[in-house]
MARKE-969915 format. One record per residue (C-alpha): chain; x, y, z; residue in one letter; residue number from 1. Coordinates in steps of 0.2 Angstrom, whole numbers. Example, Ala and Ser with C-alpha at 12.3 -4.5 7.8 and 13.67 -1.06 7.14 Angstrom:
REM MARKE-969915
SITE chaine    xx    yy    zz residu num
SITE      A    62   -22    39      A   1
SITE      A    68    -5    36      S   2
This chain:
REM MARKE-969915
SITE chaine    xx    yy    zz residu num
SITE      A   291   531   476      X   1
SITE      A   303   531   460      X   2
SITE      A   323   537   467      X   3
SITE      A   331   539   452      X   4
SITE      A   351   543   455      X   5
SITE      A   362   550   441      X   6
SITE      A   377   544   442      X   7
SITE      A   385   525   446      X   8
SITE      A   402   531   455      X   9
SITE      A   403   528   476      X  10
SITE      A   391   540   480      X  11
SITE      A   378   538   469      X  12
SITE      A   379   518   472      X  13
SITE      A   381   521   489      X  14
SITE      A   365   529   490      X  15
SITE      A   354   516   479      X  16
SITE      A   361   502   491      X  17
SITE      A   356   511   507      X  18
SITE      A   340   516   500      X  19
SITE      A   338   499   496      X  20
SITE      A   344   495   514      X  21
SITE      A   330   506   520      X  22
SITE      A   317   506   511      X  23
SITE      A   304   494   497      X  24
SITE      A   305   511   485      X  25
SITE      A   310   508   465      X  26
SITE      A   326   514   463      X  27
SITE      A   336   518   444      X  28
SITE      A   353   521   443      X  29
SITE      A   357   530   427      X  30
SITE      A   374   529   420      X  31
SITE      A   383   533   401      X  32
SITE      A   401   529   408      X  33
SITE      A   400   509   411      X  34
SITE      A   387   495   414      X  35
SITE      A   391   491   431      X  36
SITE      A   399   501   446      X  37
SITE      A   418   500   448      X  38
SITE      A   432   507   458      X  39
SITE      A   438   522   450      X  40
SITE      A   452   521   462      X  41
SITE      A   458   505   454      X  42
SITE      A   457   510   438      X  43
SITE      A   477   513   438      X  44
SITE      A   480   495   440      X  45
SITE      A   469   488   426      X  46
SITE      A   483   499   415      X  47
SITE      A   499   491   426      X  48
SITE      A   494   474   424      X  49
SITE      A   488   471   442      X  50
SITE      A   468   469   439      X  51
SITE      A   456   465   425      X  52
SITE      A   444   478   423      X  53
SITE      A   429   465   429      X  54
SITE      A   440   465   445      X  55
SITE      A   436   482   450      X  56
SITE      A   418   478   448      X  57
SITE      A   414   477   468      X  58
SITE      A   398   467   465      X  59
SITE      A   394   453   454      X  60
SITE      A   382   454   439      X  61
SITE      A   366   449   448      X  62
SITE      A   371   459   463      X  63
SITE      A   358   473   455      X  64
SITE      A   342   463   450      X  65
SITE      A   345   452   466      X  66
SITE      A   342   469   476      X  67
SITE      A   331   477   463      X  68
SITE      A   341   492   457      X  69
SITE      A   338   494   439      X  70
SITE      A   354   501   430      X  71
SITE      A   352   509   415      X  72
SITE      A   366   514   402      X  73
SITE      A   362   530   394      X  74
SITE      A   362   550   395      X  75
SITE      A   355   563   405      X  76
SITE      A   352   577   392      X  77
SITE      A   339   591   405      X  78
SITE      A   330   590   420      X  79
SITE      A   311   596   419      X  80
SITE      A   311   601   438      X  81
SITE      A   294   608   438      X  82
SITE      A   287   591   430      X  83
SITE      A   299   579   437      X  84
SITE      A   306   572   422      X  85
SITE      A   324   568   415      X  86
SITE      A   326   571   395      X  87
SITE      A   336   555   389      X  88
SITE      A   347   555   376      X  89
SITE      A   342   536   369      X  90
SITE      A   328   530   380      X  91
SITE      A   310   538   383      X  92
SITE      A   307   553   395      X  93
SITE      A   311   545   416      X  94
SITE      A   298   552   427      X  95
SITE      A   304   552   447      X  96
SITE      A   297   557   462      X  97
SITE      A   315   561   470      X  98
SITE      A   333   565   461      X  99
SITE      A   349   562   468      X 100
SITE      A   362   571   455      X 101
SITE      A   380   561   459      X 102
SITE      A   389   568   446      X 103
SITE      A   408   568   448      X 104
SITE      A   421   577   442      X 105
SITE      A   429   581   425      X 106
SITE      A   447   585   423      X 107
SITE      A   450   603   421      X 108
SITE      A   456   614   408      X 109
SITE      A   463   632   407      X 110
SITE      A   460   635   389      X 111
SITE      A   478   630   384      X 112
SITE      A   481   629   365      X 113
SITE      A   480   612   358      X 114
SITE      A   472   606   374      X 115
SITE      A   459   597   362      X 116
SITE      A   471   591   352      X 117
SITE      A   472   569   347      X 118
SITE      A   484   561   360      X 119
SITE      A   478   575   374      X 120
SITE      A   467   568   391      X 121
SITE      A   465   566   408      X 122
SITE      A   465   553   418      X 123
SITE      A   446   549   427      X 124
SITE      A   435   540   419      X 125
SITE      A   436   521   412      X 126
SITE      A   436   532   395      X 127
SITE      A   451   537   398      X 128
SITE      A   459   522   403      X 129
SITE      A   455   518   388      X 130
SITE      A   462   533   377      X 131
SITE      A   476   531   388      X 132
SITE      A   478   513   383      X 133
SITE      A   477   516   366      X 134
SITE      A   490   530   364      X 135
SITE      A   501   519   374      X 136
SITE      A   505   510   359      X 137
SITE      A   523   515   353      X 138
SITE      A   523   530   365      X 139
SITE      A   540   537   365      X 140
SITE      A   537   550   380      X 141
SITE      A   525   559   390      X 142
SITE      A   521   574   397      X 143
SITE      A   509   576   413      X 144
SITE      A   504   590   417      X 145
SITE      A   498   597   437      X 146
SITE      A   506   591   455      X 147
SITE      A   494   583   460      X 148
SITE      A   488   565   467      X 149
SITE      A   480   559   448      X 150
SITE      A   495   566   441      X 151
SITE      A   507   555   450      X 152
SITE      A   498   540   447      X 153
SITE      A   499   541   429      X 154
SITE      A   516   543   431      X 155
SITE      A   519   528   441      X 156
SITE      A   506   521   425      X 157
SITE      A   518   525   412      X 158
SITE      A   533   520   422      X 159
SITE      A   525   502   424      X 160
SITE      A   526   502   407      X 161
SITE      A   545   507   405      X 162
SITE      A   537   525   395      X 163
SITE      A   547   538   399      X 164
SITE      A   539   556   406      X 165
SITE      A   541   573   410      X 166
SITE      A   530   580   426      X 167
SITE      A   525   597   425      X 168
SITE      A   522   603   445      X 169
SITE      A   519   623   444      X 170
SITE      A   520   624   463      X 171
SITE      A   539   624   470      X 172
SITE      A   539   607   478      X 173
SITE      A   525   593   475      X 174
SITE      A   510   595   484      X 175
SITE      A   517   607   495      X 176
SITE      A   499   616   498      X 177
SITE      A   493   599   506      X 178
SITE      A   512   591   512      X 179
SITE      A   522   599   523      X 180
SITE      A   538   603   516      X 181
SITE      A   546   586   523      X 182
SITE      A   533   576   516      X 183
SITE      A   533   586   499      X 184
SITE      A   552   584   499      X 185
SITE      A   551   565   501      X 186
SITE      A   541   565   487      X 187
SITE      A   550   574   475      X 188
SITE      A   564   561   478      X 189
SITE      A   552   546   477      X 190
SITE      A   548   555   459      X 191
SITE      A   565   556   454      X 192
SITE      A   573   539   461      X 193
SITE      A   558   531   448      X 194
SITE      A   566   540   434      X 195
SITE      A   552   553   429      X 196
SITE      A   559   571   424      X 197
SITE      A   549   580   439      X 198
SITE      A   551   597   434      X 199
SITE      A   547   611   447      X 200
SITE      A   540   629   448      X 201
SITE      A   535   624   429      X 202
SITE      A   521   627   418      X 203
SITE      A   510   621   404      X 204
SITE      A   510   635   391      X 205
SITE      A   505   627   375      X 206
SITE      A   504   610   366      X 207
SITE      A   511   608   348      X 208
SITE      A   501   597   336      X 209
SITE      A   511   587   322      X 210
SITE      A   503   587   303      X 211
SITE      A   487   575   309      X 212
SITE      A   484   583   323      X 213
SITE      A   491   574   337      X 214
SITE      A   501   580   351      X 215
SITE      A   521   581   345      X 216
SITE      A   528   592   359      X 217
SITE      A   524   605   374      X 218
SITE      A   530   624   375      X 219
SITE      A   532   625   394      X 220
SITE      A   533   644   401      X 221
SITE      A   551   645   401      X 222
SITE      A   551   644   383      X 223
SITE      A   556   625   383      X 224
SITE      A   551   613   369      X 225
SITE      A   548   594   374      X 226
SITE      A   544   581   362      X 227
SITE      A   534   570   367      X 228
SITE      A   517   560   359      X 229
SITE      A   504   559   376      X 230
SITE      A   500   574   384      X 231
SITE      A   489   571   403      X 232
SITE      A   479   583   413      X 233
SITE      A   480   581   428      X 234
SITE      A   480   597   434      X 235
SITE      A   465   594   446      X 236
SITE      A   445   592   443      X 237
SITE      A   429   602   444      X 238
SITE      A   411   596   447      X 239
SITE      A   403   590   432      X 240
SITE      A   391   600   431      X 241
SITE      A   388   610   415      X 242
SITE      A   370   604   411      X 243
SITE      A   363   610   428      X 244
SITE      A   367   627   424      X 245
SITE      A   354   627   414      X 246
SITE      A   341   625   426      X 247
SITE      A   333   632   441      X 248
SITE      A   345   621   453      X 249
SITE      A   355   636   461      X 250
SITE      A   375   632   461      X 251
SITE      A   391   641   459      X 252
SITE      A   408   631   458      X 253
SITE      A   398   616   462      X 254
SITE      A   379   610   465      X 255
SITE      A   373   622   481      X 256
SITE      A   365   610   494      X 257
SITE      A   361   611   515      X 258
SITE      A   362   599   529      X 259
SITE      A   352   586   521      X 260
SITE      A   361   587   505      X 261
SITE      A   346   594   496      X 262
SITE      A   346   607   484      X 263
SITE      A   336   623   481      X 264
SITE      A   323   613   472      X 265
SITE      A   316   601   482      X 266
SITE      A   319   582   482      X 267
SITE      A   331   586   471      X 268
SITE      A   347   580   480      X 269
SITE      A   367   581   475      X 270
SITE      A   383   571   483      X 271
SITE      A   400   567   480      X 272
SITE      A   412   578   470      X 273
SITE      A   398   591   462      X 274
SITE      A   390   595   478      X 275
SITE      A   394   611   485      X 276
SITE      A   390   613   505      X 277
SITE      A   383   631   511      X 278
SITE      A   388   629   528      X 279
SITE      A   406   618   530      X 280
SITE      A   411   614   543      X 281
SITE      A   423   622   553      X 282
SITE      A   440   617   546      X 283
SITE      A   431   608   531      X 284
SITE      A   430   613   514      X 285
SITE      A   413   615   503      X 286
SITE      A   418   606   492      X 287
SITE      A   428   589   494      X 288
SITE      A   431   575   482      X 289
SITE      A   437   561   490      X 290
SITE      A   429   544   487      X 291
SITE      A   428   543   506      X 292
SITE      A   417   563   509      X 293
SITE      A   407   554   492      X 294
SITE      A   403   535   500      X 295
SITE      A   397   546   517      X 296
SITE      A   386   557   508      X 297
SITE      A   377   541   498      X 298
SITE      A   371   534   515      X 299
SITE      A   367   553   522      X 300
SITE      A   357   557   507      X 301
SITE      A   349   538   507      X 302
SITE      A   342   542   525      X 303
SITE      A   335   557   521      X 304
SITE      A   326   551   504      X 305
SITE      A   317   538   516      X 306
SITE      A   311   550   530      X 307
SITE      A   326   550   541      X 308
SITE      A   332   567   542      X 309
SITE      A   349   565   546      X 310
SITE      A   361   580   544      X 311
SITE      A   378   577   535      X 312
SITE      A   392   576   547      X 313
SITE      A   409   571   538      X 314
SITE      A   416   569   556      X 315
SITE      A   436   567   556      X 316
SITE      A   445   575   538      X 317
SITE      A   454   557   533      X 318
SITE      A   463   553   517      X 319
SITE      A   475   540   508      X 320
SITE      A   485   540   493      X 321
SITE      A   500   530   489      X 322
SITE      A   516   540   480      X 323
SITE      A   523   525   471      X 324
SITE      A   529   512   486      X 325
SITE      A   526   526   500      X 326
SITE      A   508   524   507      X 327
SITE      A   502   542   514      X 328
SITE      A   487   543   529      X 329
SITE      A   482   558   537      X 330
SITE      A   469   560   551      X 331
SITE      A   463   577   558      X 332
SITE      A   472   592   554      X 333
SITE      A   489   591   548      X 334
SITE      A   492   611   537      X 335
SITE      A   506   611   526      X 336
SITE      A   511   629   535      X 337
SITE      A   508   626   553      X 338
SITE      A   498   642   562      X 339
SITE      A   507   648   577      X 340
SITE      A   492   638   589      X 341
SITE      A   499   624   584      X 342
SITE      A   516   613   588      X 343
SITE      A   523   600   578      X 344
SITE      A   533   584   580      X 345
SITE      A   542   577   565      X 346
SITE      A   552   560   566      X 347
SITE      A   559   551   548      X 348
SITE      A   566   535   545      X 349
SITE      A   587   538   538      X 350
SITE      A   581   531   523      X 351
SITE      A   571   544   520      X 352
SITE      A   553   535   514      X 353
SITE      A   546   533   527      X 354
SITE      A   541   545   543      X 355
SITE      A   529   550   556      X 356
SITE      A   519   567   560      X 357
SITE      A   510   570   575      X 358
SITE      A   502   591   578      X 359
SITE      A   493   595   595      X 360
SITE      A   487   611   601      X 361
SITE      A   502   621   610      X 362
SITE      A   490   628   624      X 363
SITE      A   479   613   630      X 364
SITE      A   492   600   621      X 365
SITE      A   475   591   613      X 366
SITE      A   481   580   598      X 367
SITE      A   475   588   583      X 368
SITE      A   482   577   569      X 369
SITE      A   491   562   563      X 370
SITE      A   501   559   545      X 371
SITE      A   511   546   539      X 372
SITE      A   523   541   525      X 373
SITE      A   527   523   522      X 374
SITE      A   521   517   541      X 375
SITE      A   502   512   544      X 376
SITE      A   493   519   557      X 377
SITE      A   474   512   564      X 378
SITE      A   459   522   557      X 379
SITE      A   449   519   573      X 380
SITE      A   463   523   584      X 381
SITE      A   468   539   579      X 382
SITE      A   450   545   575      X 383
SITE      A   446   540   595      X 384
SITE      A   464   552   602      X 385
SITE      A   454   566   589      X 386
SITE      A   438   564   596      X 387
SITE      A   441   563   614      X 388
SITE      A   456   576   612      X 389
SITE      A   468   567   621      X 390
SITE      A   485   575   627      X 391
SITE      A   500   572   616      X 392
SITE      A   509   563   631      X 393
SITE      A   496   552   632      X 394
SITE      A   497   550   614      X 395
SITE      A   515   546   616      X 396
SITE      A   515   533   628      X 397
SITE      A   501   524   619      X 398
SITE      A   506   526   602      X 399
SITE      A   509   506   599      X 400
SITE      A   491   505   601      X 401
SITE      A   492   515   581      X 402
SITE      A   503   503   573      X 403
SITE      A   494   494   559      X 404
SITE      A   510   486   553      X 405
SITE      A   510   467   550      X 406
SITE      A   519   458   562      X 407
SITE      A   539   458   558      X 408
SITE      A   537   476   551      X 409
SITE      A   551   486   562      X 410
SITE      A   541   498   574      X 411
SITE      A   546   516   575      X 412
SITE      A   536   523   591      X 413
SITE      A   549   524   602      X 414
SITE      A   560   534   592      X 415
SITE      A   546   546   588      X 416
SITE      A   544   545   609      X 417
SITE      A   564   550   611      X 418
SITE      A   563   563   601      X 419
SITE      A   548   570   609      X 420
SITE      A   559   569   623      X 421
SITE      A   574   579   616      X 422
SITE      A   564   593   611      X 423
SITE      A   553   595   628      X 424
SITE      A   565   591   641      X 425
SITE      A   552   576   648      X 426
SITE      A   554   558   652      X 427
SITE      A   538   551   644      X 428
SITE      A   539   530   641      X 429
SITE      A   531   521   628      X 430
SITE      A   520   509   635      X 431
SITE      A   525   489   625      X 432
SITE      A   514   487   609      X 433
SITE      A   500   479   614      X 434
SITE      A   490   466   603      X 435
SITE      A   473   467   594      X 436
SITE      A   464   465   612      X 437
SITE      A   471   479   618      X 438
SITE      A   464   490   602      X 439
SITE      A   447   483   603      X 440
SITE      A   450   489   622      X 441
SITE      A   453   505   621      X 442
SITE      A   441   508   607      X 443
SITE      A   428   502   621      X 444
SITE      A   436   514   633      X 445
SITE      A   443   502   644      X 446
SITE      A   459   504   641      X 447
C-alpha cells in the first residue's frame, strides 16, 4: 500500500514515522517548502543568531532512507480522488492508495491596500525567514501588525537585531481573548520594557508604497502615518487550503474530517492546522493549530491508515509560548473572562514577571486549570490533578510536587498557599517539595 502525505511539517512527519513504526507500507512525503523536516517553532532563532538552520532539522540526513520514507521536493497542483492521483507540478503524475493532506497554515490577509506590496510578509514558513532576512538589510523600522503569539516573536526578532518596531494590537490589551487580564497586562509591559512601540486598540488601515514599490510607511485607523520599510502579518493564520476547494473533499474554514481524521472521500485523510473537526470536543475548538494538537493527530491518523481505528482524542488543552524572557504554560481550562462556575486564585511575584494561576470548580472545588508566567510547572503533574479532578486543597498542599524549576530557582507555592488562605479563611499547609521520586510516585498513584 502507497501513503503518500502532503506536507513535511510535525503532523505530516509525524504520521510517515508512525506509519513507518507500524507498518512495511511505502510511504512519500511531498514537500515544495524545504528538503528536509524542521522545527517551524525554531525558526525565530536561526534569524537571532541562536541556531543554524540545519540545527532545526530534528533528524539527520539519512534518517529518511534509513527508514524508507521517500521525500520528494515539489508541488501539489490537483487531486484526482476518483482515480487516486496527485497532478504535480515538476515530476510525473503520483498514484496512492491513501492520502494524508497535512497542509498548514498561511498567514492571513484582510484585503488591506498595499498588503502585496515588496517589503510586506508574514512570518511562517522558512520563506519567510528568508524575505525577512533579506529585508533586514538597512531596515530602519518596522511595523507588525496583529496581537498575537507570531507577532510578538518577530518582535523579539527585530529587537535581537537592535531594529526598531511599531506593534499594531487591535484588541485593547495583548492577547486579552486568550490571557486573563493580569497576564495580558504583564505582557504589555514585558512589550514596552524591550523598547517596541506596543500600540493598543489600533489598527492596520493601509500600507503606502514608495516609487519602486516597497513598503514606505503604514496609515493606521486613526489617521496615523508611520514610516517605516518592513511591514509583518501577523495577524493570525488560516488553513492552507485553497486547492482543495476545487474538489469533491467537503470543507468550510478548514478540511471537514470525523473521529478517524478522515475526510468525506475516503482514505483521504487531513491533520494538523487545515483540518477541521465536526464533532470537538466539549471545551475544544474545531479547529486548533498548535504544533502539539498537529504531532497528536500524525500518530492518530497513522493508526488508522494501518487498520487500527483509533479515535482522536486531544486529551488535556496544553500550550507554551514564551513572551521574550517570560515562559507561558497552560494546562486545562484557564478563560480569559471567568464564567460565574468557576473561582480563581491569582498570586504574582513584586517584580511582576512572573506569576501563578490555578481555576477549580466553585461547587465540587475540582481543579480545572493551571497557568503560569515565568515559573515552570510539570506536564505530567498537572495533567494527572486534571484527570483525576483533584480538590484545590489538595492541589494546594501538594503543589511542590508542579515545580519543574531547576534546583536554586526561589519556589513560590507557599505564597500562592497563603494567599489561598487569606481569601478562604482556611488553614491549609503546603506539604515540603518533595524530589523527583516523589513525582514518579504520584504519577504511579502511590503517592
Amino acid at each position: 500500500m502507497h501513503i503518500v502525505i502532503i506536507g513535511n511539517g510535525i503532523s505530516g512527519i509525524t504520521t510517515a514515522r508512525w506509519v513507518r513504526k507500524l507498518s512495511d507500507h511505502e510511504i512519500t512525503v511531498i514537500s515544495d517548502e524545504t528538503d528536509y523536516f524542521f522545527s517551524r517553532t525554531a525558526l525565530m532563532y536561526v534569524y537571532m543568531g541562536h541556531m543554524r538552520f540545519k540545527d532545526t532539522q530534528p533528524y539527520e540526513n539519512w534518517f529518511w532512507e534509513k527508514n524508507r520514507i521517500k521525500l520528494l521536493r515539489d508541488r501539489v497542483q490537483s487531486i484526482d480522488t476518483d482515480n487516486k492521483t496527485l497532478k504535480m507540478r515538476d515530476s510525473a503524475s503520483i498514484s496512492y492508495d491513501k492520502l494524508v493532506l497535512a497542509l498548514g497554515s498561511e498567514p492571513n490577509k484582510f484585503g488591506w491596500p498595499g498588503q502585496d506590496l515588496d517589503g510586506v510578509q508574514g512570518m511562517y514558513s522558512a520563506q519567510d525567514l528568508e524575505g525577512m532576512e533579506h529585508h533586514s538589510k538597512d531596515l530602519k523600522h518596522a511595523v507588525i501588525v496583529g496581537g498575537g503569539l507570531i507577532g510578538i516573536e518577530m518582535a523579539e526578532m527585530f529587537h535581537s537585531r537592535h531594529i526598531s518596531s511599531t506593534f499594531l494590537v487591535r484588541e485593547g490589551s495583548y492577547w486579552n481573548g486568550v490571557l486573563a487580564p493580569e497576564e495580558s497586562a504583564m505582557v504589555n509591559r514585558v512589550i514596552k520594557k524591550n523598547g517596541i512601540d506596543l500600540r493598543l486598540s489600533t489598527e492596520l488601515k493601509e500600507i503606502l508604497p514608495d516609487e519602486n514599490g516597497k513598503a514606505r510607511a503604514i496609515i493606521t485607523n486613526k489617521g496615523e502615518e508611520i514610516p517605516c520599510q518592513f511591514v509583518g502579518l501577523t495577524a493570525g493564520v488560516h488553513p492552507n487550503t485553497a486547492f482543495i476547494k476545487e474538489t469533491a473533499i467537503e470543507n468550510q474554514r478548514g478540511i471537514l474530517v470525523d473521529e478517524h481524521l478522515e475526510t468525506s472521500v475516503k482514505d483521504i485523510y487531513a491533520i494538523g492546522d487545515c483540518a477541521q473537526l465536526r464533532n470537538p470536543p466539549p471545551g475544544r475548538r474545531p479547529i486548533e493549530a498548535v504544533w502539539y494538537v498537529g504531532r497528536m493527530m500524525g500518530e492518530t491518523a497513522a493508526y488508522n491508515i494501518c487498520g487500527k481505528p483509533t479515535p482522536y482524542d486531544p486529551g488535556i488543552w496544553f500550550n507554551s509560548a514564551k513572551f521574550f524572557d517570560i515562559e507561558y504554560q497552560v494546562y486545562g481550562d484557564v478563560p480569559a473572562q471567568m464564567p460565574e462556575q468557576y473561582d480563581t486564585l491569582y498570586w504574582e511575584h513584586p517584580d511582576g514577571e512572573k506569576s501563578i494561576r490555578l481555576v477549580w470548580d466553585s461547587m465540587s472545588g475540582w481543579v480545572a486549570g493551571f497557568q503560569t508566567m515565568g515559573v515552570r510547572y510539570r506536564h505530567e503533574v498537572c495533567e494527572r490533578w486534571l484527570q483525576d479532578h483533584a480538590h484545590i486543597e489538595n492541589v494546594l498542599m501538594n503543589l511542590g510536587l508542579a515545580n519543574f524549576d531547576p534546583e536554586f530557582f526561589d519556589e513560590y507555592e507557599a505564597d500562592v498557599v497563603a494567599m489561598y488562605n487569606q481569601k478562604t479563611g482556611k488553614n491549609i499547609q503546603l506539604k515540603e517539595k518533595r524530589g523527583l521520586n516523589s513525582v514518579l510516585s504520584f504519577l504511579k498513584n502511590q503517592f
